[in-house]
N, C-alpha and C positions, 0 to 999 in steps of 0.2 A: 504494500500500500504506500503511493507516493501523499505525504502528508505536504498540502497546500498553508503555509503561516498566513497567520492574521495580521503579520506586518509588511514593512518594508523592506527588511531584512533578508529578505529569503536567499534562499542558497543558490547558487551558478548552476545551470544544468547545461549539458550539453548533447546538442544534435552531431551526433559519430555514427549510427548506424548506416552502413552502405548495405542494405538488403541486396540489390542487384549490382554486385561488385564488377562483373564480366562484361555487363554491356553497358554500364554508366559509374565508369570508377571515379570519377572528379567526387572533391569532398571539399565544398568548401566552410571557411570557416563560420561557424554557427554557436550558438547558444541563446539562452534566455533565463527571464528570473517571473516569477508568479507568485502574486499574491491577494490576499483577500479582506473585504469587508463583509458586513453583513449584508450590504446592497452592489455592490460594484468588484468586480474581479480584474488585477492590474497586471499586464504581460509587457513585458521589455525585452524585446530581440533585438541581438549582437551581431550582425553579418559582414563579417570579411569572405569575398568574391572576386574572380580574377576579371569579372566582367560581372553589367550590370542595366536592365533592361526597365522601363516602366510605361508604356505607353496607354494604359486603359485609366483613364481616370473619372469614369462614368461609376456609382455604387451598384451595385449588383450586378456586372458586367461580371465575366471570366477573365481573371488574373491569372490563371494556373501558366498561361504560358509569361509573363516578367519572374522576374527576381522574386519570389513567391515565400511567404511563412505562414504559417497554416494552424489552427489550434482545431482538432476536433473533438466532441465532447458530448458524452452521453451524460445528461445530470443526474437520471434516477435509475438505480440498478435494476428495478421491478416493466420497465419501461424501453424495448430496443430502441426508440427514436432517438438519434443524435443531432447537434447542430454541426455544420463546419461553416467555421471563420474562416476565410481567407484573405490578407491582405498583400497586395506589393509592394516595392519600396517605397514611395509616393502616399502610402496609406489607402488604397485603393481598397472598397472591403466588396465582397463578394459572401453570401449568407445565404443560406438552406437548413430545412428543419428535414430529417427524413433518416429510414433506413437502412437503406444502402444508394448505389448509384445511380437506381434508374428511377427514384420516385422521389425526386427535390421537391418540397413547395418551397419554394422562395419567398426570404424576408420582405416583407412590405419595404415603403418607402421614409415610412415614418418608423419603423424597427430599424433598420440601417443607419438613418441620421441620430440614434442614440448614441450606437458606437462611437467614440471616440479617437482618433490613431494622427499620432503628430510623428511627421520622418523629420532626422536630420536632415536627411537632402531634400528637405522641401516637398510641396505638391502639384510642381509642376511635368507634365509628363516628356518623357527621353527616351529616344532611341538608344540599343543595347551602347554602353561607351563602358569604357575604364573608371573606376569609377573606387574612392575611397574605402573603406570601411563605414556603415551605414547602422543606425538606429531606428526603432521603430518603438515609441510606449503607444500604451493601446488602455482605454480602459471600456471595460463591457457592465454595463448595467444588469441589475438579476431581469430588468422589463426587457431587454434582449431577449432572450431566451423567452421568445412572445408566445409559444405553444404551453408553457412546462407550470405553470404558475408558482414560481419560486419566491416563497417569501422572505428567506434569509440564507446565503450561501455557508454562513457559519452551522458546521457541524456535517455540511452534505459530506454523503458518499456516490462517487458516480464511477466513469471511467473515463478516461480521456487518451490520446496521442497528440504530438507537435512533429512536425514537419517543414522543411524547406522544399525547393522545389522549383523549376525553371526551366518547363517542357519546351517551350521557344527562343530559349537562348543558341549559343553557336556551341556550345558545350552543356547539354542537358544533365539536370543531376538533380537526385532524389535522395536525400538524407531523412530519417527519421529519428524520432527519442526513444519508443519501445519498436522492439522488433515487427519486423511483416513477411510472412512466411509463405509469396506466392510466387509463381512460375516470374511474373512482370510485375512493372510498380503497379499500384493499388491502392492508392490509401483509403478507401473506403469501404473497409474489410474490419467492423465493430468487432470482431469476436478477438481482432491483436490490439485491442485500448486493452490500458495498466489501469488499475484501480487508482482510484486517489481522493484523498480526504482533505472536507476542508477543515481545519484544526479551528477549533476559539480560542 
């Protein structure tokens, strides 16, 4: 069980799994830190990349193909439905509630403008360039999560993964934080999310 702090504090985690080593070995550098209130849940991703893409800056558009960080998350163990967050470097968010890949409903438009996501490199959108080491804080409200009726993120237990990702780059590559055990990437395969709690 990954325990989620109720502070600032939280610990360094790191995105190092290469599930598909053979056909997409680049590993770029990644991490982030997570943590929680009773109302709003705080994510901080760290990307060093050797290149760097962002061109979609519409909300609910498809970012999978930029510079991509990904948080997906089941809130209630009794319930398969998951949401996945996706943002790009830019803060670009892309949102779906559902159970696997082929039955998204998609976040409204006033559920996306909750979200939050400030880049260092701005929000202006870029074709793939060279490009720094980059940040992303994110903060997501429990009213995100517009299906689940979450009234205090203190104490849940759910399941969750993080991911990077950057299927339209010139050098594609799929890192993850818990393992994914399929033939091809995948990330929406609910049964490889790691437990995780949120602590008070």
């Amino acid at each position: 069980m990954f325990s989620i702090p109720s502070n600032s504090n939280s610990e360094f985690q790191r995105l190092s799994i290469l599930n598909w080593p053979l056909d997409f070995p680049y590993k770029p550098n990644v991490g982030f830190r997570i943590s929680h209130d009773a109302d709003n849940i705080y994510l901080w991703y760290s990307v060093e990349e050797q290149s760097t893409r962002a061109l979609e800056a519409t909300a609910g558009e498809f970012v999978y193909k930029d510079s991509c960080v990904e948080f997906f998350f089941q809130p209630r163990l009794d319930d398969p439905h998951y949401y996945n967050f996706e943002w790009n470097a830019i803060g670009t968010l892309y949102l779906a509630y559902r159970t696997g890949r082929e039955d998204a409903e998609l976040a409204p438009k006033e559920v996306l403008a909750m979200v939050k996501a400030e880049s260092s490199i701005g929000s202006k959108p870029f074709e793939e360039r060279a490009e720094g080491p980059w940040t992303l804080k994110i903060t997501i409200p429990r009213q995100a999560l517009w299906r689940s009726d979450i009234q205090s993120f203190d104490g849940l237990k759910g399941r969750a993964n993080f991911y990077k990702c950057g299927d339209g780059l010139k050098v594609p590559h799929y890192i993850t934080w818990a393992p994914i055990d399929t033939p091809r990437p995948d990330y929406h395969r609910p049964e490889f999310f790691a437990p995780v709690e949120f602590t008070v």
